[in-house]
DOBALO-226109 format. One record per residue (C-alpha): x, y, z; residue in one letter. Coordinates in steps of 0.2 Angstrom, whole numbers, padded with zeros to 4 digits, always signed. Layout:
residues N
XYZa/...
//
This chain:
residues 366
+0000+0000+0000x/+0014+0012+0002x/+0019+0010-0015x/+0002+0012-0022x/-0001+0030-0010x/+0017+0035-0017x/+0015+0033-0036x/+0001+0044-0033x/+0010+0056-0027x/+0024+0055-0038x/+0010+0057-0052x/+0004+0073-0044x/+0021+0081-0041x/+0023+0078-0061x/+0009+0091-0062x/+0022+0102-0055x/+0035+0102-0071x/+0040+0115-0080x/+0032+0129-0069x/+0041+0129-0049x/+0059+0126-0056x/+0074+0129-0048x/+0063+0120-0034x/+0059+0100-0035x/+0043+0093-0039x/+0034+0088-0024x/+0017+0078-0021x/+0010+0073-0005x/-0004+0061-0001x/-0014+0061+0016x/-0021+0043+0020x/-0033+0041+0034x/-0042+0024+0039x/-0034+0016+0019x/-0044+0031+0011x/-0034+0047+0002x/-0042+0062+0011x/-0029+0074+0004x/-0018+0077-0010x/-0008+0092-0014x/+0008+0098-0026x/+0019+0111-0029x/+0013+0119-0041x/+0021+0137-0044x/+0037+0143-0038x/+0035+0155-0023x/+0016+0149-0019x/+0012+0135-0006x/+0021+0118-0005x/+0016+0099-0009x/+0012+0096+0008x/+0000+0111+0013x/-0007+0112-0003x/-0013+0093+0002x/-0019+0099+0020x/-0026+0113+0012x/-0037+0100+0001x/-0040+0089+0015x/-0060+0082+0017x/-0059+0078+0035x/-0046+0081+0048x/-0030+0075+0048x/-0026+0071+0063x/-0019+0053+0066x/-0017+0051+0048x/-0002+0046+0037x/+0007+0059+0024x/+0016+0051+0010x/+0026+0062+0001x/+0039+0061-0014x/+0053+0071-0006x/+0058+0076+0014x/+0049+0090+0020x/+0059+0107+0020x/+0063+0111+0039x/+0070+0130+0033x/+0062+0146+0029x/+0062+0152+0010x/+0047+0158+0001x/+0036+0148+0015x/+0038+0142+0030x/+0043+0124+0034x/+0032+0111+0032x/+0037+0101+0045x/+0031+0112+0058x/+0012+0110+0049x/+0017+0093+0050x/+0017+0094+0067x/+0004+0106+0071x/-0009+0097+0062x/-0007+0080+0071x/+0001+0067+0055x/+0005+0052+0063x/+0017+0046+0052x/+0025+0050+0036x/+0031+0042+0021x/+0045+0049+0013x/+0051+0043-0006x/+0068+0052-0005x/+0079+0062+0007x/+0082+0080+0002x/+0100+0083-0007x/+0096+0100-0002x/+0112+0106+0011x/+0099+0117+0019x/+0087+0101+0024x/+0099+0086+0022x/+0088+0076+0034x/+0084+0091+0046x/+0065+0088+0043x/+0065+0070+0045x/+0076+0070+0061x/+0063+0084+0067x/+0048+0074+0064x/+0056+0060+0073x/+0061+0071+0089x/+0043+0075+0090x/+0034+0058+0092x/+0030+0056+0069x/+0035+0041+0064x/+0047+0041+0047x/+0048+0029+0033x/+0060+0032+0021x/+0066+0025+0005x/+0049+0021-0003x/+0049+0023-0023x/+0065+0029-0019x/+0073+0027-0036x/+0057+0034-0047x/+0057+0051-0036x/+0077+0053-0041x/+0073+0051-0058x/+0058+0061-0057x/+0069+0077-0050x/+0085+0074-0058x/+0085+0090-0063x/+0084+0097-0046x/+0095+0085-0038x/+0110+0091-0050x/+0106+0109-0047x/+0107+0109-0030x/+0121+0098-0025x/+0131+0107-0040x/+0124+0124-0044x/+0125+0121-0062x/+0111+0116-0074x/+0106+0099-0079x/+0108+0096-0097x/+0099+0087-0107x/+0105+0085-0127x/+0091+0082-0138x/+0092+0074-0154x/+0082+0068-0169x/+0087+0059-0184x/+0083+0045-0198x/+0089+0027-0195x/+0104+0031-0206x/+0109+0043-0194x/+0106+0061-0202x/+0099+0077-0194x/+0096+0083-0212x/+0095+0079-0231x/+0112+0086-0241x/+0102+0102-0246x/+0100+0107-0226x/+0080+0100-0228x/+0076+0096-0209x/+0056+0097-0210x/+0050+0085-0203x/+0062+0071-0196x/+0052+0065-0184x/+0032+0062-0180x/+0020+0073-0172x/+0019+0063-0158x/+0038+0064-0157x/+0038+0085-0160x/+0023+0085-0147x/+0036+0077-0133x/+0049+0089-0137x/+0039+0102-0135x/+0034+0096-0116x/+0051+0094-0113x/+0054+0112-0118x/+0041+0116-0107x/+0050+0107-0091x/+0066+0114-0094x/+0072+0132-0088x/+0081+0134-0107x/+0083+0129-0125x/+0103+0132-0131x/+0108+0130-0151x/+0123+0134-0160x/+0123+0149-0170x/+0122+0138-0183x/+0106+0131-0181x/+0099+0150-0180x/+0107+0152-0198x/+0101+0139-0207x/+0084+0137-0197x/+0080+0152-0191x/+0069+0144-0175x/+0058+0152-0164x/+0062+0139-0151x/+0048+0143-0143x/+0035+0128-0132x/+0019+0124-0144x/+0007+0115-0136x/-0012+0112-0142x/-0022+0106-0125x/-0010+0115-0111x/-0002+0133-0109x/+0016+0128-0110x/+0030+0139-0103x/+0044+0146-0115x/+0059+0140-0110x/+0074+0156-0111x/+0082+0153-0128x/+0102+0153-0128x/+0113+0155-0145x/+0128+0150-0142x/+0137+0164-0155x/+0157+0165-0154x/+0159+0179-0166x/+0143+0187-0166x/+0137+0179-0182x/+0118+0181-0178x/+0107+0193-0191x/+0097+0205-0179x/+0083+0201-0186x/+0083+0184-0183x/+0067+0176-0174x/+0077+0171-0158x/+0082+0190-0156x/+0063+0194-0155x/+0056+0195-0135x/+0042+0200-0127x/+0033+0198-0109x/+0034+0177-0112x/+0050+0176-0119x/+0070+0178-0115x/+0085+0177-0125x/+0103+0173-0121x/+0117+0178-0132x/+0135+0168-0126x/+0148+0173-0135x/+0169+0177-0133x/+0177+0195-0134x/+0178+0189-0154x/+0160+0198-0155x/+0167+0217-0155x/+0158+0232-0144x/+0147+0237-0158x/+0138+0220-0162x/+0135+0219-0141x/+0126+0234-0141x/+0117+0229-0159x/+0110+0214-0150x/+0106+0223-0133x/+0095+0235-0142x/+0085+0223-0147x/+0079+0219-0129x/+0093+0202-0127x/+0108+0200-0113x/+0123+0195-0119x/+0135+0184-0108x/+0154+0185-0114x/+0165+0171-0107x/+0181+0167-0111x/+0186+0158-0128x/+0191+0140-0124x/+0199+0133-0143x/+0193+0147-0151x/+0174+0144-0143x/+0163+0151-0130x/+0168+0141-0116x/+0152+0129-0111x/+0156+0124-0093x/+0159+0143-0089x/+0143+0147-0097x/+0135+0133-0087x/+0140+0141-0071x/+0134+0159-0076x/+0119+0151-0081x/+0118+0143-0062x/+0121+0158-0055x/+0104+0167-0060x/+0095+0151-0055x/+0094+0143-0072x/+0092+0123-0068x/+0092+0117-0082x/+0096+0116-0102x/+0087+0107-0119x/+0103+0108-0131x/+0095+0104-0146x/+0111+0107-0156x/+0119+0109-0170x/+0131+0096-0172x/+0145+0104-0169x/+0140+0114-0153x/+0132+0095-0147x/+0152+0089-0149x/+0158+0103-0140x/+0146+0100-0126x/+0149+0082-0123x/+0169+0085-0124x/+0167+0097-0111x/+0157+0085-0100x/+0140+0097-0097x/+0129+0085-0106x/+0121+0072-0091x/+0107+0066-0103x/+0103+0062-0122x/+0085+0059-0129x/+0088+0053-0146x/+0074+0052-0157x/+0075+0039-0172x/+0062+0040-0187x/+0063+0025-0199x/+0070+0033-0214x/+0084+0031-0225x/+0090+0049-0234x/+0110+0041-0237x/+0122+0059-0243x/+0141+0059-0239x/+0137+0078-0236x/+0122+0076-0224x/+0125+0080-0206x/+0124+0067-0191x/+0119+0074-0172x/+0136+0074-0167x/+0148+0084-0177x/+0165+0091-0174x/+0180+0082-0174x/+0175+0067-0167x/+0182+0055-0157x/+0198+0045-0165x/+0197+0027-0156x/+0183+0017-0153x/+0188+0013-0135x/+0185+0030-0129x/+0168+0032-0135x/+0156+0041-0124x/+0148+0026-0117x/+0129+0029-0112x/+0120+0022-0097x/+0105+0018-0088x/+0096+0017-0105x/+0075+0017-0109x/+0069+0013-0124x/+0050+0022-0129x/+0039+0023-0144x/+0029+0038-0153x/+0020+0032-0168x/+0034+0025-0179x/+0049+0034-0171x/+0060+0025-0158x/+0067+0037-0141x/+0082+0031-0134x/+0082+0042-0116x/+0103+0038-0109x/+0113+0045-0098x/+0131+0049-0098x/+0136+0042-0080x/+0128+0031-0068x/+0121+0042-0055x/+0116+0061-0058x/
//
């Protein structure tokens, strides 16, 4: 029965995603008598937490009930106060926890708490689906940088497009529709400058049955190559746009591109290139958690050379377009032996429609 009350949670802290980053996604579920009288989630950054939201929703009173909830209640002031003293106060009996919070400002404070004041604590329930459920919180606060996530799409023969740049469309809707929900979980979208060339992408989040959030769109641009009146350099109230580049941009072209409404970040040129694991701690910095690189080639190499990459989604449509001249995902100068291959882990294997998704990581543990 524990498993049963925490996988609803961990369905209700899903409802979460894409809308209370850089915070985890919490559910909790109040169980009285073997009957859910509350369920609650975090549902916007800032507002009111998982748990209260769940005592808040509550059809009969609580006390002497269970709480199961997917990750340790806060025990620290931030933009509410700690759950664990409502916890407390409203008489749970016992809690359920999926996951201890990585968080140094928690780190088992709230459950040593609960304990010292007579609520019994399980731990360890589901443990491994509410890890993978906030991965991207669990990278962000043990290392201040953002998870990254490379997405890819390609035919089986392994192009990203046909030999006269034709891209449109690779993949299925269903497969563009999933994208698009990822787009929508993660704080920001990063291409190459020469996807905004060819392309031209709005790299916004389309979605027909829910109000998706935009993520903020970062061009990776070493020599400030991007046409001010590309569409990426077009903002408004729902959309934000990063511009890295190097000292190799001149004055002039920074205060071109800053007219236009868009930060530019210069970091320092690493082999001629913005350097991507300083950009990744600028980006962490300002509370950005998390990235959807979805290419080009060549900054997709350059990412997973500088080890910033902790995920690939790789999309595969069954179609053959052949072309010595067509491009693959991963461009750049490639690795030269076989034996130091990036070797991908912890590997799930999905369909949409005809397309395969092959969702890796690059090391065992994020």
């Amino acid at each position: 029965m524990d498993s049963l009350y925490m996988n609803r949670a961990l369905a209700l802290a899903e409802l979460g995603a894409g809308y209370v980053n850089p915070n985890p996604l919490v559910g909790a579920v109040i169980v009285k008598d073997n009957k859910i009288i509350g369920n609650g989630y975090h549902a916007k950054y800032g507002e009111a937490h998982a748990e209260i939201n769940a005592f808040n929703n509550a059809t009969e009173p609580v006390a002497g009930a269970t709480m199961y909830v997917t990750l340790e209640p806060c025990s620290h002031f931030g933009k509410t106060p700690p759950c664990v003293e409502a916890i407390i106060n409203r008489g749970i009996k016992k809690v359920v926890v999926a996951v201890e919070d990585p968080n140094p400002l928690v780190a088992g404070r709230g459950i040593k708490i609960l304990r010292e004041n007579g609520i019994e604590v399980t731990t360890g329930v589901l443990e491994k689906e509410a890890k993978k459920l906030n991965e991207i919180f669990i990278k962000f606060i043990t290392t201040g940088l953002p998870f990254c996530s490379l997405k890819t799409a390609m035919t089986l023969d392994g192009k990203i497009a046909a030999h006269t740049g034709d891209s449109r469309w690779i993949t299925s809707d269903k497969s563009r529709e999933y994208v698009h929900k990822l787009r929508h979980k993660y704080s920001s979208i990063m291409v190459g400058i020469g996807t905004v060339l060819a392309d031209d992408p709005l790299l916004t989040t389309r979605l027909e049955n829910m109000d998706g959030k935009n993520p903020i769109r970062i061009v990776v641009d070493t020599k400030g190559s991007i046409p001010l009146d590309a569409k990426v350099l077009q903002c408004d109230e729902n959309t934000k746009t990063l511009v890295a580049t190097t000292e190799a941009i001149g004055e002039e072209k920074i205060r071109s591109i800053q007219e236009t409404g868009v930060e530019v970040i210069v970091t320092p040129s690493k082999d001629d290139k913005v350097d991507l694991l300083y950009l990744m701690k600028v980006l962490g910095e300002r509370k950005i958690d998390s990235v959807l690189l979805e290419g080009g080639s060549n900054l997709n190499y350059s990412a997973l050379q500088e080890d910033i990459v902790d995920k690939v989604v790789s999309f595969i449509a069954p179609k053959i377009i052949g072309g010595n001249s067509s491009k693959t995902p991963v461009g750049g100068e490639g690795i030269p032996y076989m034996k130091d291959a990036i070797s991908l882990k912890n590997i799930n294997i999905y369909r949409f429609g005809d397309d395969v998704m092959i969702e890796a990581y690059t090391r065992k543990e994020v």
